[in-house]
C-alpha positions in Angstrom: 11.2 -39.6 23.3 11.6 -35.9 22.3 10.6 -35.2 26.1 12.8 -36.8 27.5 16.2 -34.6 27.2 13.7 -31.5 28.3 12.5 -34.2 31.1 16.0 -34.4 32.2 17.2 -31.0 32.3 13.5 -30.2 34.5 15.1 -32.6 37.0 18.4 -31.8 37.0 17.4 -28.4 38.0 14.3 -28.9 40.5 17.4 -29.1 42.6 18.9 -26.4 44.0 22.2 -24.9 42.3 24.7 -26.5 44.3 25.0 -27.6 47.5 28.2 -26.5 49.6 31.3 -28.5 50.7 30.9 -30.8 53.9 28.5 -32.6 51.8 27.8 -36.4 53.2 29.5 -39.1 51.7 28.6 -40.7 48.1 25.7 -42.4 48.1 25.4 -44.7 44.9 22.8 -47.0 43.9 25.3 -49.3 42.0 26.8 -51.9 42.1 25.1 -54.7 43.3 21.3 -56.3 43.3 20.1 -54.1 45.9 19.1 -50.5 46.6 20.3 -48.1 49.3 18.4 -46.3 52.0 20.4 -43.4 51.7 19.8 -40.5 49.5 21.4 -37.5 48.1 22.0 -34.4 49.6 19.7 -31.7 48.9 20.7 -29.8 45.7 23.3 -32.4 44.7 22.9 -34.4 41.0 24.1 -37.3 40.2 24.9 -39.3 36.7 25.4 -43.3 37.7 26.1 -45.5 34.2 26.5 -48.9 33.1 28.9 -48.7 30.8 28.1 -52.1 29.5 25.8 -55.2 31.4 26.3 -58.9 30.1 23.9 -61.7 30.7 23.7 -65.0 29.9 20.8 -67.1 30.1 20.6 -70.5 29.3 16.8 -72.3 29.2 16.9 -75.7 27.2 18.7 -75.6 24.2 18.4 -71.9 23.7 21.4 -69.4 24.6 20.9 -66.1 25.3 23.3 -63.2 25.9 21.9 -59.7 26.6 24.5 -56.8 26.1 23.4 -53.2 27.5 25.3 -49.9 27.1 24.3 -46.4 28.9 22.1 -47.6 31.6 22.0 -44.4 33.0 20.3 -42.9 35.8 19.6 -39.5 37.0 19.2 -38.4 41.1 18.5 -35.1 41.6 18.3 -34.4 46.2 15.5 -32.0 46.0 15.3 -32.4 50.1 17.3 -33.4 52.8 15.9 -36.8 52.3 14.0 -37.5 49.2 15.5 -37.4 45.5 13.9 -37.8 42.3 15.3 -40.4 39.7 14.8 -40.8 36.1 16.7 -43.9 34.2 17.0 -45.2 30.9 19.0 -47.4 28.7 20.6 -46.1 25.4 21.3 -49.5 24.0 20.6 -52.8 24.6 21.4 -55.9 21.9 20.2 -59.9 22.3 21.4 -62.8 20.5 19.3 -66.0 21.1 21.0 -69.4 19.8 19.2 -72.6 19.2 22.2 -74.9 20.6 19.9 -77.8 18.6 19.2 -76.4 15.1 22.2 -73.4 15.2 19.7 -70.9 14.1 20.2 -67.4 15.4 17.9 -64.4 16.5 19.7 -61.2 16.7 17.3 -57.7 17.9 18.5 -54.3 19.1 16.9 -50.9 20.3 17.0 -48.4 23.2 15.2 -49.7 26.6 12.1 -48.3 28.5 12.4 -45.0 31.0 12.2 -45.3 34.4 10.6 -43.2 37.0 11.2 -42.5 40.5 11.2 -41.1 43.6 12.9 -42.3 47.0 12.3 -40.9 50.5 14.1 -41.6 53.2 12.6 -42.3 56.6 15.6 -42.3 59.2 19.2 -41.4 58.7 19.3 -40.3 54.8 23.3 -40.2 55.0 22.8 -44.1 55.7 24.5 -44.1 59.0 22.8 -46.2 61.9 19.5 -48.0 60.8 18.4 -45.8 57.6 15.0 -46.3 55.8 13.6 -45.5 52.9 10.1 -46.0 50.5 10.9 -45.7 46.8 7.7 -46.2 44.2 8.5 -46.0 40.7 7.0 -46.4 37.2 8.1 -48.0 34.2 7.2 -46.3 30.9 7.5 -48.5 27.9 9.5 -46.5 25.6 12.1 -49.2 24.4 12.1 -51.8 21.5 11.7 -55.0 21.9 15.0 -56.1 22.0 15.2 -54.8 25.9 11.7 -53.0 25.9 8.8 -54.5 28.5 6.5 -53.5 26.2 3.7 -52.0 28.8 3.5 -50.1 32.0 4.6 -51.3 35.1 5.2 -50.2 38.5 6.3 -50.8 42.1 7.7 -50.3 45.6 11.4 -51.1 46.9 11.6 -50.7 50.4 15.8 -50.8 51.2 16.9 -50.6 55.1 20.6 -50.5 56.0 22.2 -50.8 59.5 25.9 -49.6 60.3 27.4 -52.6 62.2 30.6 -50.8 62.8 32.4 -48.1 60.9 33.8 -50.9 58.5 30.7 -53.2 57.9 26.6 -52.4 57.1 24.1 -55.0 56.5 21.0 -54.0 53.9 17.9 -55.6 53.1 15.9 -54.7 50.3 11.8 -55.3 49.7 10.3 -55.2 46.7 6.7 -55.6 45.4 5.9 -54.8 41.4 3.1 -55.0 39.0 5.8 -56.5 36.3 4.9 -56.3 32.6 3.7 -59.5 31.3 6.2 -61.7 28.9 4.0 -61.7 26.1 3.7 -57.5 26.8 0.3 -57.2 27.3 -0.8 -56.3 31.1 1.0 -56.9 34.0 1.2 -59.1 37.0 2.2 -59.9 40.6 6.1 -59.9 41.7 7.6 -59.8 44.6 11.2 -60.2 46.0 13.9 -59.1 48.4 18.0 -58.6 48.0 20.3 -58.9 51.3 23.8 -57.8 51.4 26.9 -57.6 53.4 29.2 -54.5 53.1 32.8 -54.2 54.0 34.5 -50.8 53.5 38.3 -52.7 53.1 39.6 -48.7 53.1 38.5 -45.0 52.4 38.1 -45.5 49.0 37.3 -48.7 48.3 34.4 -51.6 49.3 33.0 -54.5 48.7 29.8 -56.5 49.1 28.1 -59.5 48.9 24.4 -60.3 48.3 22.3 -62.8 47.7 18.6 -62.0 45.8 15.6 -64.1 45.9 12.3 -63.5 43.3 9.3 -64.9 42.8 7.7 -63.7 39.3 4.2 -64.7 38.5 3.6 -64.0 34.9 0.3 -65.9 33.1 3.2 -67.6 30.5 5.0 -69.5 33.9 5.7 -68.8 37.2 9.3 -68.6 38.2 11.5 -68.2 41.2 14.8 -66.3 40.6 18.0 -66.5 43.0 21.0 -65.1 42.9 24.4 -64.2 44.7 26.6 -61.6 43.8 29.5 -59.9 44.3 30.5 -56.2 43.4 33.3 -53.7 44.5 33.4 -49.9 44.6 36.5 -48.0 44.2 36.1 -44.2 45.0 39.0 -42.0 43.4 37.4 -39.0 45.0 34.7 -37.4 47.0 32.5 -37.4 43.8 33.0 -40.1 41.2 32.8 -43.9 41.4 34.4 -46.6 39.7 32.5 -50.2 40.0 32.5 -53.9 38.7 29.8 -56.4 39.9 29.1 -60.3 38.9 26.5 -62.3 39.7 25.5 -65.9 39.5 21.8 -68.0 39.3 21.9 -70.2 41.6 18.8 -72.1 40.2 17.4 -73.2 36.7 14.8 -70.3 36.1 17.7 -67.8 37.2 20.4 -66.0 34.5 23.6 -67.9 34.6 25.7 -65.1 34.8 25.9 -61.3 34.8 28.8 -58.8 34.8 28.4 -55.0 35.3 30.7 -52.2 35.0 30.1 -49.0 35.4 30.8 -45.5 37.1 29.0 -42.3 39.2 29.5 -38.6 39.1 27.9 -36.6 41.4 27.6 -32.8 40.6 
């Protein structure tokens, strides 16, 4: 963990000092369940938190909430269309309750770091049909209140198409080599996110998404789905405001999960 500040800063700065005005519009990864083809401009950073993620999961008689704060994550453009990423989650606290017996479980701790690097294909300011390939790596750093407790890595493929100036569809692939539960190995997951974006004026958008997951860890597999809805409000070129919701739509999915958080890019 003592690398990881040094970590930062080498990112940060494998960019170039600044880029000049005229840069292309924000491109954010939050909110919302899926990822964007776009990336940053060359020798731009950006800081994107969650200021705090609730979920609830209910599975029998258990009750689970999950309450994260600083989800943070770290783009640096070091071209004109690839950036390097590195996220990680200050705080995460659970609280399981045994709706039968009343007992409760409380843990807490910081979450695992997250790698990354995304390279765009076609159109990285997202305009048109853009394209990208992002692999990443998840290093188990975190507790096991929010930790995965062993490596585990991956590909997200996201696509966007421009409809019109007003509305862009995106579709986004996944395949991961997800920690076990019992945190020892990993296995096979695979998944995909599509979404509907309406930009209702210059500074503020919506979406809505609906995400489908098949997980197939040795303990069970399970299918996830989920719709969700977030909006964007943009006070300026640079920073981002955002709140995001989400519902399972199926037994082996989280009931609900709310999202807030905000950008800066540098």
């Amino acid at each position: 963990m003592r690398k990881l500040p040094a970590f930062a800063m080498t990112l940060a700065l494998a960019a170039p000092a600044m880029a000049q005005d005229g840069a292309r519009s924000l491109c954010a990864d939050r909110p919302g369940l899926g990822t964007p083809a776009c990336t940053l401009d060359k020798g731009r950073v950006a800081l994107e938190v969650g200021i705090i993620d609730w979920t609830r999961d209910e599975a029998g008689p258990v009750r689970s909430d999950t309450i994260q704060t600083g989800a943070a994550v770290l783009r640096a453009g070091l071209t004109d269309s690839l950036e390097a990423q590195l996220g990680w989650t200050a705080f995460g606290h659970t609280r399981r309750r045994d709706m039968m017996t009343g007992t409760v479980v409380k843990d807490g701790g910081v979450g695992d770091i997250t790698l990354a690097v995304r390279q765009n294909l076609h159109n990285p300011d997202g305009s048109g049909i853009s394209l990208a390939l992002m692999p990443y790596a998840l290093l188990p750093v975190g507790g096991a209140a929010i930790g995965a407790g062993a490596f585990g890595a991956g590909l997200i493929v996201p696509m966007g198409v421009e409809v019109s100036d007003s509305v862009s569809f995106a579709l986004t692939a996944q395949l991961d080599a997800a920690p076990d539960a019992d945190r020892d190995g990993r296995h096979l997951g695979y998944g995909a996110v599509a979404g509907l974006e309406l930009a209702l004026s210059d500074a503020l958008s919506a979406s809505a998404e609906l995400s489908l997951y098949r997980d197939r860890d040795p303990t069970g597999s399970a299918t996830r789905a989920l719709t969700g809805i977030s909006v964007g409000w943009q006070d300026s070129g640079n920073t981002q405001w955002d709140i995001g919701a989400n519902i399972g739509l199926n037994d082996e999915s989280p009931n609900v999960q709310i999202a807030l958080g905000y950008v800066r890019r540098f």
